[in-house]
C-alpha positions as protocol buffer text, in pm:
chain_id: "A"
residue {
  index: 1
  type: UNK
  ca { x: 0 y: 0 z: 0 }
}
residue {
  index: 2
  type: UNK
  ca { x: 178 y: 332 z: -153 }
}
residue {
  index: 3
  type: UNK
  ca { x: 194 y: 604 z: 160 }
}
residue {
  index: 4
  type: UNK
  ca { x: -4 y: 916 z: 55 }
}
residue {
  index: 5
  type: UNK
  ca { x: 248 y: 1192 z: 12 }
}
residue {
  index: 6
  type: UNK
  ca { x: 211 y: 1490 z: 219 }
}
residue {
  index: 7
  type: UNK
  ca { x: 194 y: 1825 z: 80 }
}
residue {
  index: 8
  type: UNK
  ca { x: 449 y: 2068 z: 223 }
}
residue {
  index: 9
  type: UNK
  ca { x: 394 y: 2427 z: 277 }
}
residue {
  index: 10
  type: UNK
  ca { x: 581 y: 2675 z: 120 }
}
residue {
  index: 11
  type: UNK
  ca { x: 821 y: 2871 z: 357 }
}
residue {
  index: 12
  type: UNK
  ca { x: 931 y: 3208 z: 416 }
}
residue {
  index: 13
  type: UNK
  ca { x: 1283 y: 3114 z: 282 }
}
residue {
  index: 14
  type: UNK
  ca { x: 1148 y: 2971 z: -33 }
}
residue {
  index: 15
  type: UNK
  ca { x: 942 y: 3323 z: -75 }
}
residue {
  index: 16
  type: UNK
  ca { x: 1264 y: 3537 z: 5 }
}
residue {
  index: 17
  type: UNK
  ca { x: 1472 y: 3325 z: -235 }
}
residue {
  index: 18
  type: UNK
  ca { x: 1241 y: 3425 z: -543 }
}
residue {
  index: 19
  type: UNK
  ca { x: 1378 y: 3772 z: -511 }
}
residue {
  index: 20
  type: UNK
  ca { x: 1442 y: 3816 z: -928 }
}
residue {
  index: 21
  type: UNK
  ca { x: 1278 y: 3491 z: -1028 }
}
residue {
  index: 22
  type: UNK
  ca { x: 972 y: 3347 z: -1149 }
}
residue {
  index: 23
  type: UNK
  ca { x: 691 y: 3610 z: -1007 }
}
residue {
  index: 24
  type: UNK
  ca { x: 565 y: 3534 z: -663 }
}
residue {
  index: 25
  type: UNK
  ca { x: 162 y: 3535 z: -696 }
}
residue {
  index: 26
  type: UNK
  ca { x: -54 y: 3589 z: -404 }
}
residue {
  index: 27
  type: UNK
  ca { x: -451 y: 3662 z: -301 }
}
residue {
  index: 28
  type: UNK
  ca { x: -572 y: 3771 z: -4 }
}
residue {
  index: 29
  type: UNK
  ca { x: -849 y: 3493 z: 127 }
}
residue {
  index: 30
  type: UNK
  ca { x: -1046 y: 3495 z: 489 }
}
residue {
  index: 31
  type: UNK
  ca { x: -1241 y: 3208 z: 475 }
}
residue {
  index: 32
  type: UNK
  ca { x: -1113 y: 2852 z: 403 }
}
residue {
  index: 33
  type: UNK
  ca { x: -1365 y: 2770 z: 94 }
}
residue {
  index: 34
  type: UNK
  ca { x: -1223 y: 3031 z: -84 }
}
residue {
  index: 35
  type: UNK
  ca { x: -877 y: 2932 z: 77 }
}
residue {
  index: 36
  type: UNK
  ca { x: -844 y: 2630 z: -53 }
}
residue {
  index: 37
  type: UNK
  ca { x: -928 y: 2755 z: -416 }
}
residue {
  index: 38
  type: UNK
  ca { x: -648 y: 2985 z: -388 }
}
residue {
  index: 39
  type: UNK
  ca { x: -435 y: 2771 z: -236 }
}
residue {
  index: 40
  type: UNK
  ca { x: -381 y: 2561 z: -575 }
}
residue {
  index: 41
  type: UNK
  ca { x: -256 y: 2846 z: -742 }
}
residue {
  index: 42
  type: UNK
  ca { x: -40 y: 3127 z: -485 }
}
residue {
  index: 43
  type: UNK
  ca { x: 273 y: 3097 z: -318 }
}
residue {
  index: 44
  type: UNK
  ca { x: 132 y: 3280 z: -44 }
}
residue {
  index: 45
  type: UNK
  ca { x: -199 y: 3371 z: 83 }
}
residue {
  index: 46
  type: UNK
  ca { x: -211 y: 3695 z: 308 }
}
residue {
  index: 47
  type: UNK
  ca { x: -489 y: 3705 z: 538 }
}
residue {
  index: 48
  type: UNK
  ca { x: -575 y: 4097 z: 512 }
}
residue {
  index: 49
  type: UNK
  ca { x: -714 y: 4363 z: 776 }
}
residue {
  index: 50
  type: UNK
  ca { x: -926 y: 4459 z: 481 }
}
residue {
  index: 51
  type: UNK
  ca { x: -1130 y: 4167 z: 567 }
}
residue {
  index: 52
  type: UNK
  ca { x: -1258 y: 4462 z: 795 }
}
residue {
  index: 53
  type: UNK
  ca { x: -1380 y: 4620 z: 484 }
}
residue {
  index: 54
  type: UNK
  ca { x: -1496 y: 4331 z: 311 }
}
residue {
  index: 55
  type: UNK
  ca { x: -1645 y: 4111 z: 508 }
}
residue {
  index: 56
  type: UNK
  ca { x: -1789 y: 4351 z: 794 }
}
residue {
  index: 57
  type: UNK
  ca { x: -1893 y: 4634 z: 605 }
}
residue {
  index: 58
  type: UNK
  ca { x: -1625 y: 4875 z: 799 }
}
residue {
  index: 59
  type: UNK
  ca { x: -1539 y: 5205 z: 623 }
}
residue {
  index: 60
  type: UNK
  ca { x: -1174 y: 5115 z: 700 }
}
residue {
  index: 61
  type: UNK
  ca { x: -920 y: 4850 z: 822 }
}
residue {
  index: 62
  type: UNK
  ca { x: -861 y: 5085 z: 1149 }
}
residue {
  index: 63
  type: UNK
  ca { x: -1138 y: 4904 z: 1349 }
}
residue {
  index: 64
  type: UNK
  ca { x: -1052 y: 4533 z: 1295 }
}
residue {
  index: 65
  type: UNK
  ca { x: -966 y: 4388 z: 1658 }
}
residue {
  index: 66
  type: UNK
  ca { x: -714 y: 4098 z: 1678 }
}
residue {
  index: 67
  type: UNK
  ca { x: -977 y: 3825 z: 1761 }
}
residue {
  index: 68
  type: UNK
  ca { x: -1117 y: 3889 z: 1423 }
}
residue {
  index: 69
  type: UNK
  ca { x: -753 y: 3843 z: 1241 }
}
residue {
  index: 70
  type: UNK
  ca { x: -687 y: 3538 z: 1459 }
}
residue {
  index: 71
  type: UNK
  ca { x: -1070 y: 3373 z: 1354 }
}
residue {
  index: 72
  type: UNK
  ca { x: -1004 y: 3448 z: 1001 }
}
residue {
  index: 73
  type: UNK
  ca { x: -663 y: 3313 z: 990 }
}
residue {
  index: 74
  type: UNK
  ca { x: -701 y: 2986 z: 1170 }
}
residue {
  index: 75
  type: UNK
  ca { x: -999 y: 2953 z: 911 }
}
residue {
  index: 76
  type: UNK
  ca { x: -768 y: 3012 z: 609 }
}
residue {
  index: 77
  type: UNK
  ca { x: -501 y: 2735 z: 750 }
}
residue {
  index: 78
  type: UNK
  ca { x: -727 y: 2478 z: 790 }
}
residue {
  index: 79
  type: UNK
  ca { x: -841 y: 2516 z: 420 }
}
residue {
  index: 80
  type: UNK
  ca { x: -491 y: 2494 z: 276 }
}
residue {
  index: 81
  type: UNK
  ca { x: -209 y: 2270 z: 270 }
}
residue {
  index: 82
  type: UNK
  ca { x: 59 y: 2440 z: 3 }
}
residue {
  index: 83
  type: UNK
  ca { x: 71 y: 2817 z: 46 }
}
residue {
  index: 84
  type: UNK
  ca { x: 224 y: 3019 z: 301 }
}
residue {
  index: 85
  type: UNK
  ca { x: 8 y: 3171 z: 492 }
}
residue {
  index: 86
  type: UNK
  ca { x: 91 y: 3543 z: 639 }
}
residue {
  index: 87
  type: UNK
  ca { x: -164 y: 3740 z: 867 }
}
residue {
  index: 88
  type: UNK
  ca { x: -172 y: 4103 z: 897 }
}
residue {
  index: 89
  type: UNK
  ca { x: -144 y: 4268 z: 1208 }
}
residue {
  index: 90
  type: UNK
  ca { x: -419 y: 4524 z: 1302 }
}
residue {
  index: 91
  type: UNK
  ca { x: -376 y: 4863 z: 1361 }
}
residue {
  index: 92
  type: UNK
  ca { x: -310 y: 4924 z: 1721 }
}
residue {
  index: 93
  type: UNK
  ca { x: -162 y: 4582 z: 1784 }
}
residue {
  index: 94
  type: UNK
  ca { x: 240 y: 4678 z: 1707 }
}
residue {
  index: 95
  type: UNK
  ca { x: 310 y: 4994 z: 1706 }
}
residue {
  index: 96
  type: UNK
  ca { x: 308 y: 5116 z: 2087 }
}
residue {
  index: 97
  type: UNK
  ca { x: 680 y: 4908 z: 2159 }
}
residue {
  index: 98
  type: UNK
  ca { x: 851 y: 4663 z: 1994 }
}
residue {
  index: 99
  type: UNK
  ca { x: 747 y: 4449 z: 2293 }
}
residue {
  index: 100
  type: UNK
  ca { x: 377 y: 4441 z: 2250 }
}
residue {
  index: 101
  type: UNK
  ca { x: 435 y: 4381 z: 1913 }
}
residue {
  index: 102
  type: UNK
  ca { x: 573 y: 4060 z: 1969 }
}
residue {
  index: 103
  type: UNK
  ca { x: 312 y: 3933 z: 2223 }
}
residue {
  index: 104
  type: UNK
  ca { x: 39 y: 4003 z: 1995 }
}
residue {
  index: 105
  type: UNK
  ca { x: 276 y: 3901 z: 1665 }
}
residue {
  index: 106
  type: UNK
  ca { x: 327 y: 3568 z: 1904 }
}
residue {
  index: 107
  type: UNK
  ca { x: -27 y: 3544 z: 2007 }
}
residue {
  index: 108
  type: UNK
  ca { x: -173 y: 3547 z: 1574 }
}
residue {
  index: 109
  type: UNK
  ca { x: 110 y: 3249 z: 1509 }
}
residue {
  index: 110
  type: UNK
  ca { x: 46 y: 3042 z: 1805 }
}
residue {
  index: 111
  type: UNK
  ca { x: -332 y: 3051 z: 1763 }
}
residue {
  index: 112
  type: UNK
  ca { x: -346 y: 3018 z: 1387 }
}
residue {
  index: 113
  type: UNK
  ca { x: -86 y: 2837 z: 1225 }
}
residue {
  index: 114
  type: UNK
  ca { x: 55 y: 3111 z: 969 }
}
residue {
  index: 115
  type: UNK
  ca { x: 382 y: 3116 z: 881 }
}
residue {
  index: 116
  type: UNK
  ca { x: 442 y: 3481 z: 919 }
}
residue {
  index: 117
  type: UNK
  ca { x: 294 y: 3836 z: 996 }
}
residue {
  index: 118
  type: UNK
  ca { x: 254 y: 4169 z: 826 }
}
residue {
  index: 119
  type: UNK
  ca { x: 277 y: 4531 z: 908 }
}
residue {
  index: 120
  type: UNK
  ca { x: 265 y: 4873 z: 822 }
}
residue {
  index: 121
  type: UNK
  ca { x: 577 y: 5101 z: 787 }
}
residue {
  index: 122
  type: UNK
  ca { x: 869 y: 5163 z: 668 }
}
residue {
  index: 123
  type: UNK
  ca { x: 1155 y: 5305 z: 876 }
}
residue {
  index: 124
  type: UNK
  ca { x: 985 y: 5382 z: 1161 }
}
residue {
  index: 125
  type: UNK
  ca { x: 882 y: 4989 z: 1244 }
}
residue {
  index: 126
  type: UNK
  ca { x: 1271 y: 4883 z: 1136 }
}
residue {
  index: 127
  type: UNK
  ca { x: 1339 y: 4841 z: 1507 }
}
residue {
  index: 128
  type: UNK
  ca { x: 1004 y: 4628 z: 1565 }
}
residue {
  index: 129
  type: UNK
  ca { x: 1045 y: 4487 z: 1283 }
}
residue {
  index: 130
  type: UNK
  ca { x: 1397 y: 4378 z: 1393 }
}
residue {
  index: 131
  type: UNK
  ca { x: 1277 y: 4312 z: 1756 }
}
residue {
  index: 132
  type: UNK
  ca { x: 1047 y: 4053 z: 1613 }
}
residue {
  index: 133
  type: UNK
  ca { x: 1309 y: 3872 z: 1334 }
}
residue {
  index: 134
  type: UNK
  ca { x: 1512 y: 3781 z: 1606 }
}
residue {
  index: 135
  type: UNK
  ca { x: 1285 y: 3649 z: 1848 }
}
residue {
  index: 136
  type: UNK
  ca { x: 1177 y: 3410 z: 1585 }
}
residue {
  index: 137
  type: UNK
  ca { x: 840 y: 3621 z: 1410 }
}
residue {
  index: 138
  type: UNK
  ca { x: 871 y: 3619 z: 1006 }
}
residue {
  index: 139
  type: UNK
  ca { x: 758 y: 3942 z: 924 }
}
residue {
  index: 140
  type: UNK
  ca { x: 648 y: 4073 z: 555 }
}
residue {
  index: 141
  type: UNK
  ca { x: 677 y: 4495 z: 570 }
}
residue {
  index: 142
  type: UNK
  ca { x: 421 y: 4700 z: 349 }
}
residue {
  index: 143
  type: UNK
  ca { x: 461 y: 5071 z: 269 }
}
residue {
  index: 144
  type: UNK
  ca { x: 340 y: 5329 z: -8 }
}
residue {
  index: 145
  type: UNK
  ca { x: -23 y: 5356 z: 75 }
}
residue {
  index: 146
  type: UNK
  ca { x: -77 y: 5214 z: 393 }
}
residue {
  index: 147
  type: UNK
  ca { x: -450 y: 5170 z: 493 }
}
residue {
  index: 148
  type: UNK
  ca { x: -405 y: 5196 z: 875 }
}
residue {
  index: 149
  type: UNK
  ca { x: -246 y: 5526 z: 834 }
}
residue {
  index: 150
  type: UNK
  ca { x: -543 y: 5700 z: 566 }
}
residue {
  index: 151
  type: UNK
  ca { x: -681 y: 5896 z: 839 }
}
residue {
  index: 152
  type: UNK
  ca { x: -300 y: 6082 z: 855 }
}
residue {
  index: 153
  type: UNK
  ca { x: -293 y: 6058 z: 486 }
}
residue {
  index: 154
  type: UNK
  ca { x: -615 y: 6217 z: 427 }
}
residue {
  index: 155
  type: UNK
  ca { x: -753 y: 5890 z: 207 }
}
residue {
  index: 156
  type: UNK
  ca { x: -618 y: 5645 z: 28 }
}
residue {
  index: 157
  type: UNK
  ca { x: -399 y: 5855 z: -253 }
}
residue {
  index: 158
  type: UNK
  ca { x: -125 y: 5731 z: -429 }
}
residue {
  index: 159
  type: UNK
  ca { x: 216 y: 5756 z: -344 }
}
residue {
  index: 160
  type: UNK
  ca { x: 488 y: 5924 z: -539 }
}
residue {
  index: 161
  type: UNK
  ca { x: 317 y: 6144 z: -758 }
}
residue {
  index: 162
  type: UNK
  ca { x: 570 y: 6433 z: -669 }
}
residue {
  index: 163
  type: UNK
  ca { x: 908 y: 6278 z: -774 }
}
residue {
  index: 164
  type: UNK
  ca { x: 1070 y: 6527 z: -467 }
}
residue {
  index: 165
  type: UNK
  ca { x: 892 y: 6224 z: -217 }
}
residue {
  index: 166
  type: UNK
  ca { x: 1053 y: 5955 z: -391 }
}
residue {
  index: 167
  type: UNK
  ca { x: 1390 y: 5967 z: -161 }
}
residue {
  index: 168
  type: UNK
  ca { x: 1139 y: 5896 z: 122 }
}
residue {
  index: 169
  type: UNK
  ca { x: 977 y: 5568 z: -18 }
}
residue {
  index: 170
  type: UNK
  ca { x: 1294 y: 5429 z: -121 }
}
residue {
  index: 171
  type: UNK
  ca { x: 1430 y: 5492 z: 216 }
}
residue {
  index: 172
  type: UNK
  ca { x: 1135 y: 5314 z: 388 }
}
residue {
  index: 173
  type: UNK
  ca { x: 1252 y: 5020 z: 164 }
}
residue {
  index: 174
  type: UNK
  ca { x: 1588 y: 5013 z: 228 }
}
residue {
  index: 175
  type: UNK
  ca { x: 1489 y: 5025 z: 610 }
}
residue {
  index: 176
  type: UNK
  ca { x: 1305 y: 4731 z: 635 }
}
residue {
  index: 177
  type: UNK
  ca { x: 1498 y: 4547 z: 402 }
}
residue {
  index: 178
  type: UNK
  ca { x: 1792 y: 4626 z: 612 }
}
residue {
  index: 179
  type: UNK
  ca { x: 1585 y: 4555 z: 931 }
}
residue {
  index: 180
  type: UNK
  ca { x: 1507 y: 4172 z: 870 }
}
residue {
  index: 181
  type: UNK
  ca { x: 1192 y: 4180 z: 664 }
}
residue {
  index: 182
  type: UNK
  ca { x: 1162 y: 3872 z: 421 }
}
residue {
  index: 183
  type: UNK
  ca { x: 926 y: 4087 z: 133 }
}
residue {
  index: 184
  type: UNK
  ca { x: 774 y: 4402 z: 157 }
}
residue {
  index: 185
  type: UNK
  ca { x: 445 y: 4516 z: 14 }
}
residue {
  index: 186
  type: UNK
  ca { x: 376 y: 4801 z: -272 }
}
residue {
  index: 187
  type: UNK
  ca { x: 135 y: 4960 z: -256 }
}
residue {
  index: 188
  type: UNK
  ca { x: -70 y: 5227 z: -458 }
}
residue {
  index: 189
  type: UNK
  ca { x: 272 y: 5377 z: -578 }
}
residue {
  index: 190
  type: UNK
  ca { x: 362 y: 5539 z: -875 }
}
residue {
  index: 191
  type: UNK
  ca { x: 541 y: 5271 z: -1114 }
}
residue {
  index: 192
  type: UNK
  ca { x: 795 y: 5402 z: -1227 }
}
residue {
  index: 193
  type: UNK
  ca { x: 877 y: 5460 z: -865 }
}
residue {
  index: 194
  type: UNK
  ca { x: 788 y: 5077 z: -748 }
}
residue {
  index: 195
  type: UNK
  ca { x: 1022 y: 4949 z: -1079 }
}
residue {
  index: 196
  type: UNK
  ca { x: 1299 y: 5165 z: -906 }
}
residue {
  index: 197
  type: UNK
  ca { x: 1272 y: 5034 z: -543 }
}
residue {
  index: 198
  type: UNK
  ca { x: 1225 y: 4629 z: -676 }
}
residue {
  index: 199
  type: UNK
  ca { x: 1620 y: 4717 z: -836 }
}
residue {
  index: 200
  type: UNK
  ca { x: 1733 y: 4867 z: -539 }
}
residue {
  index: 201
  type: UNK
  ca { x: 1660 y: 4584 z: -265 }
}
residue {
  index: 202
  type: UNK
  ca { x: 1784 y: 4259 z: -186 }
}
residue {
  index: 203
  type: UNK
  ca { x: 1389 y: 4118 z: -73 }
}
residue {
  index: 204
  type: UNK
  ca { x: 1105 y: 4045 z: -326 }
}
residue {
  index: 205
  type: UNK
  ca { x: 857 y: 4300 z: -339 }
}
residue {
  index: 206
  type: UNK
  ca { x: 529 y: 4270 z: -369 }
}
residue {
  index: 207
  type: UNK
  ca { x: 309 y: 4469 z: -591 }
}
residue {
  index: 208
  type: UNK
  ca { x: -80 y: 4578 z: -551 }
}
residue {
  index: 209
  type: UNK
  ca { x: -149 y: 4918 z: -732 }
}
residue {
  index: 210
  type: UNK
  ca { x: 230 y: 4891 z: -820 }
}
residue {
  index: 211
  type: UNK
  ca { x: 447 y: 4766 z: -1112 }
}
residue {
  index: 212
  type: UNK
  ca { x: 439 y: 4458 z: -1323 }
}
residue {
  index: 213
  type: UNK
  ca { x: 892 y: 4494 z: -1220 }
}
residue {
  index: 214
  type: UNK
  ca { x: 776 y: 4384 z: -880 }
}
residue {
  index: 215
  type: UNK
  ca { x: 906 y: 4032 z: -769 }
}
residue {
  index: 216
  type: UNK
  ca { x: 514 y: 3900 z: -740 }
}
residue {
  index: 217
  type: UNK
  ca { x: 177 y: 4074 z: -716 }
}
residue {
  index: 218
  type: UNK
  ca { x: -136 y: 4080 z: -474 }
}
residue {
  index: 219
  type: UNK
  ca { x: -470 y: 4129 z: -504 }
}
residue {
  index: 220
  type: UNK
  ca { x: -814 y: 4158 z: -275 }
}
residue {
  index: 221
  type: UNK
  ca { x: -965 y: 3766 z: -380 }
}
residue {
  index: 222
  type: UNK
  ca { x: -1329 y: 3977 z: -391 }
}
residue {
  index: 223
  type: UNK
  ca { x: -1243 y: 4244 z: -581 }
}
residue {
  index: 224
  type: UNK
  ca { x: -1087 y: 4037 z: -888 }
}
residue {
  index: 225
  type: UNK
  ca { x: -1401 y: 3842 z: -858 }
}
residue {
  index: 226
  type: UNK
  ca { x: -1636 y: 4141 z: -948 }
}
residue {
  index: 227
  type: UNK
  ca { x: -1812 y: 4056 z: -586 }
}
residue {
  index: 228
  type: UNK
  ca { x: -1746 y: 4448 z: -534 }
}
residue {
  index: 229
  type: UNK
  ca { x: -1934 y: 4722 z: -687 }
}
residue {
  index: 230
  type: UNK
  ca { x: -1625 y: 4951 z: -740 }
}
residue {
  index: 231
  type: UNK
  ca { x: -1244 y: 4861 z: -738 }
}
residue {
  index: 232
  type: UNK
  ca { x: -956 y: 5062 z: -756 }
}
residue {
  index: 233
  type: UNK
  ca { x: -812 y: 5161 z: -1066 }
}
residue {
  index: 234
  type: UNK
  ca { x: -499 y: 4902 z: -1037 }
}
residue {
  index: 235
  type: UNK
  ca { x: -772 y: 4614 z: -999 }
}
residue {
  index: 236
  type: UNK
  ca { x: -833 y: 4392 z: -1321 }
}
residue {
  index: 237
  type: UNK
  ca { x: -1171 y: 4238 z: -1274 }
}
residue {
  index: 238
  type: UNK
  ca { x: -1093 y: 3865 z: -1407 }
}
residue {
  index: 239
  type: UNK
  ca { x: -1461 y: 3735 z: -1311 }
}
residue {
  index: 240
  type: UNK
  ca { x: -1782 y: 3861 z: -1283 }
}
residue {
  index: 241
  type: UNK
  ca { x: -1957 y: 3696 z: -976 }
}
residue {
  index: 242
  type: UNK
  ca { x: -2105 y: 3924 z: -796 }
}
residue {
  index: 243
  type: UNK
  ca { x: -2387 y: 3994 z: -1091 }
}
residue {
  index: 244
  type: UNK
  ca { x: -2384 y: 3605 z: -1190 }
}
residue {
  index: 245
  type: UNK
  ca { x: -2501 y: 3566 z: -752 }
}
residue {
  index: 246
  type: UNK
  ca { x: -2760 y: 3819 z: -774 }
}
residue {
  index: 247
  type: UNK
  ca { x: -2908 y: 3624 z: -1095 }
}
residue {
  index: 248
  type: UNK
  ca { x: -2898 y: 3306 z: -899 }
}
residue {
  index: 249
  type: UNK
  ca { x: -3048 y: 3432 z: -591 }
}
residue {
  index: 250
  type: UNK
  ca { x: -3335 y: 3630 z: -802 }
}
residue {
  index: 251
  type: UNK
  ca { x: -3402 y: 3278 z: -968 }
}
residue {
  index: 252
  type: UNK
  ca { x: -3419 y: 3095 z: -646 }
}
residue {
  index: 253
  type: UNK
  ca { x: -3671 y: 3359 z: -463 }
}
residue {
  index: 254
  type: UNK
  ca { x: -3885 y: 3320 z: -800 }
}
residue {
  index: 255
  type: UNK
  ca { x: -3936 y: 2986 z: -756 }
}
residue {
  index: 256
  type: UNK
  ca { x: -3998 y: 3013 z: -378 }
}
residue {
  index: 257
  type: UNK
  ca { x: -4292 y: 3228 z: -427 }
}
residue {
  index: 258
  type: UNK
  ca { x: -4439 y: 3049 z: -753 }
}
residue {
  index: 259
  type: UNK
  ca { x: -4374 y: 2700 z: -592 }
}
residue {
  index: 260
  type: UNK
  ca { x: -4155 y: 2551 z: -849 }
}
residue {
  index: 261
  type: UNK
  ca { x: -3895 y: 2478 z: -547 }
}
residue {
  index: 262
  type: UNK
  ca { x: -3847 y: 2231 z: -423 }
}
residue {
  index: 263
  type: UNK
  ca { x: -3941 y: 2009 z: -735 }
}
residue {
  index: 264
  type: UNK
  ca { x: -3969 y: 1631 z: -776 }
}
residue {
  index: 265
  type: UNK
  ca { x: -3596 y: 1631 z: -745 }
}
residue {
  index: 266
  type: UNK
  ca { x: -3541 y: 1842 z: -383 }
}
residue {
  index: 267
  type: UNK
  ca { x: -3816 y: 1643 z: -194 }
}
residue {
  index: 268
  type: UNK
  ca { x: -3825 y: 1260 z: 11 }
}
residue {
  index: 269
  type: UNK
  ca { x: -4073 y: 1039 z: -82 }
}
C-alpha cells in the first residue's frame, strides 16, 4: 500500500529566495472555501485587515480587533495545505513598543498556524520589525499607501506622484529590508517609482497598485471576482460573480414564491 504523500507548505525562505525569479503570486483569502481555491494556485496567501472592509462592512481597516484576524486566519489554514500563509497585524496591535508587538505578533502564530505576519511602515517599524526577526516572528513589511495610516494621509492617494517624495519611499525600503523583513508590500505607488525600489533591494517585493517589475503581485480575492461594486483603478476584474449571484439568488426567490422549489428532485418520498 503506496503512503499518501504529504503536501508541504511553502516557507518564508522559499518566498525570500524568489527575489528576481519566477513572479511570486498571491490573493488575499479569509475564509477557508475560498482558501483552498487559492491555495492551488499562490505561493502565499495573506490574510488581510481589509477583511474589515470586506467582510464587515467597515469604512476602513482601522477598526478590525485581533480576535477577528486570529478567527479568520485559523480559518484560512485549515483550508490549505501548500501556500504560506501570512496574517496582517491590526492597527493598534504593534506599534506602541517593539514588545507588545511581539506578544500580539506571538499570540496570531500560536493561535493560527501562519507562517508569518505583516505590518505597516517603513523606517519607523525597522526596530520592531527587527525586535520581532530575532525572536523568531517572520515578518512581511508594506509601505506606499498604507491603509491603517489613511486617516494621517487624508484617504487612500497614491504615493509618489511628486518625484521630490521619492527619496522617502525608497528609504522606507531600504529600512526594512535592512531591518530583517523577508518581502515588503507596494502599494498604490507610482510605477515608475515601485520598478525603481524592486532594483534597489535585496527582498522580493510585492506589488498591488504597483508595477508589473515587482518580484510578485497581490490582489483583494473579492475584488478580482467582481463581488465588489467599485475597485480601484490598479484592480483587473478577471470574473464577474457578484452579478452572476444576484441572478442566482433572483431565480431561487422566483421559484420560492411560484412553488416551483423544491421540485420532484429536492423532496423525500
Amino acid at each position: 500500500m503506496s503512503k499518501q504523500v504529504k503536501i508541504r507548505r511553502n516557507t518564508v525562505p522559499q518566498i525570500a529566495s524568489r527575489k528576481g525569479g519566477e513572479p511570486i503570486v498571491s490573493l488575499t483569502s479569509y475564509h477557508a472555501h475560498t482558501a483552498a481555491i487559492v491555495d492551488k494556485y499562490a505561493d502565499f496567501i495573506l490574510v488581510g485587515d481589509s477583511l474589515g472592509m470586506v467582510m464587515h462592512g467597515m469604512e476602513s481597516t482601522v477598526g478590525v480587533p485581533l480576535d477577528l484576524m486570529i478567527m479568520h486566519g485559523k480559518a484560512v489554514v485549515k483550508g490549505t495545505e501548500k501556500a504560506l500563509i501570512v496574517v496582517d497585524m491590526p492597527f493598534g496591535t504593534y506599534e506602541e513598543s517593539p514588545s507588545i508587538a511581539f506578544r500580539n505578533a506571538a499570540k496570531i502564530m500560536k493561535e493560527t498556524g501562519c507562517g508569518a505576519v505583516k505590518l505597516e511602515g517603513g523606517a519607523r517599524m525597522a526596530e520592531t520589525i527587527t525586535f520581532l526577526v530575532e525572536r523568531g516572528i517572520p515578518v512581511m513589511a508594506h509601505i506606499g499607501l498604507t491603509p491603517q495610516s489613511s486617516h494621517v494621509m487624508g484617504g487612500f492617494k497614491t504615493q509618489g506622484r511628486e518625484e521630490d517624495s521619492w527619496a522617502a519611499h525608497e528609504a522606507d525600503a531600504k529600512a526594512v529590508s535592512e531591518a530583517g523583513a523577508f518581502s515588503v508590500v507596494l502599494e498604490g505607488m507610482v510605477e515608475p517609482l515601485a520598478a525603481k525600489i524592486s532594483k534597489q533591494i535585496d527582498i522580493p517585493t510585492i506589488g498591488i497598485g504597483a508595477s508589473a517589475e515587482c518580484d510578485g503581485q497581490i490582489l483583494v480575492l473579492e475584488d478580482m471576482l467582481g463581488l465588489n461594486e467599485w475597485t480601484p483603478k490598479f484592480v483587473k476584474v478577471y470574473g464577474d460573480l457578484g452579478p452572476a449571484i444576484e441572478r442566482a439568488v433572483e431565480q431561487y426567490a422566483e421559484e420560492v414564491k411560484d412553488r416551483s422549489f423544491p421540485g420532484e428532485d429536492q423532496v423525500y418520498r
